[in-house]
Every structure is written in structure tokens, then in C-alpha cells.
C-alpha positions in Angstrom: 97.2 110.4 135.5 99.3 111.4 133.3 102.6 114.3 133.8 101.6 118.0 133.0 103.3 119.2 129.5 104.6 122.3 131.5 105.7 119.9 134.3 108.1 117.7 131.5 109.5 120.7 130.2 111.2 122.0 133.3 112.4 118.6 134.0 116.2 117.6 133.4 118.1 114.9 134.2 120.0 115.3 137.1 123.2 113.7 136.1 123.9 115.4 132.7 121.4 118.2 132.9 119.8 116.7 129.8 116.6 116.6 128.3 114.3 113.1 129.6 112.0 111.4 127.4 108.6 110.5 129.0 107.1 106.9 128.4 103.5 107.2 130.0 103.3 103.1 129.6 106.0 102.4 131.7 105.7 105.2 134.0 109.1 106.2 133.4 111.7 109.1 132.2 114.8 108.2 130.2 117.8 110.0 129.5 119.6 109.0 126.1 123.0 110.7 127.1 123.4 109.0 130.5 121.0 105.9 129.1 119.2 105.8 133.0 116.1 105.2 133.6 113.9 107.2 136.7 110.9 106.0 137.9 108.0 107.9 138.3 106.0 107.1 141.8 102.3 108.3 142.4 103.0 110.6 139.8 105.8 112.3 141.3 109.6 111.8 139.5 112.2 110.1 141.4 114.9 111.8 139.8 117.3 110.4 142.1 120.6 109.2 140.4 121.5 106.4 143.3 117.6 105.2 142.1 117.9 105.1 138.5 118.2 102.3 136.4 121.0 101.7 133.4 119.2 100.7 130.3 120.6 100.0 126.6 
């Protein structure tokens, strides 16, 4: 299932407060400013900085 339109538009990043991208594929959020990657669990964000993985 995928996340609710309204649900992705409240989201932010918690580090930077910026706007996440949402790739349904990989079940993830990205934030281009901070360039981490949060998981998404049984549909439920993990917006959890410790949790978040650096990508390039």
C-alpha cells in the first residue's frame, strides 16, 4: 500500500525541515538537502535521524 498524498505532504524531514521525496519501489523517503535516506516500515515512516541512511 502505498502513502496517502495528504499524508506526504505534511511530511518533513526532521533534520532540515525539508521537503522528502517518496520512492514507492524502494519503500523509502529521501531528503536532497541532508542527502538521508528514511525507511518506511509497514507503511509507517521512520523518520528517525539516528535511523537514516547517507546516500549520494
Amino acid at each position: 500500500m502505498a502513502l496517502s498524498d495528504q499524508l506526504l505532504e505534511k511530511l518533513a524531514c526532521p533534520k532540515c525541515k525539508g521537503k522528502l521525496e517518496y520512492l514507492e519501489n524502494e519503500c523509502q523517503l529521501l531528503c536532497d538537502n541532508c542527502k538521508l535516506a528514511y525507511r518506511i516500515t509497514d507503511n509507517i515512516p521512520v523518520l528517525l535521524v539516528e535511523e537514516a541512511e547517507k546516500y549520494e
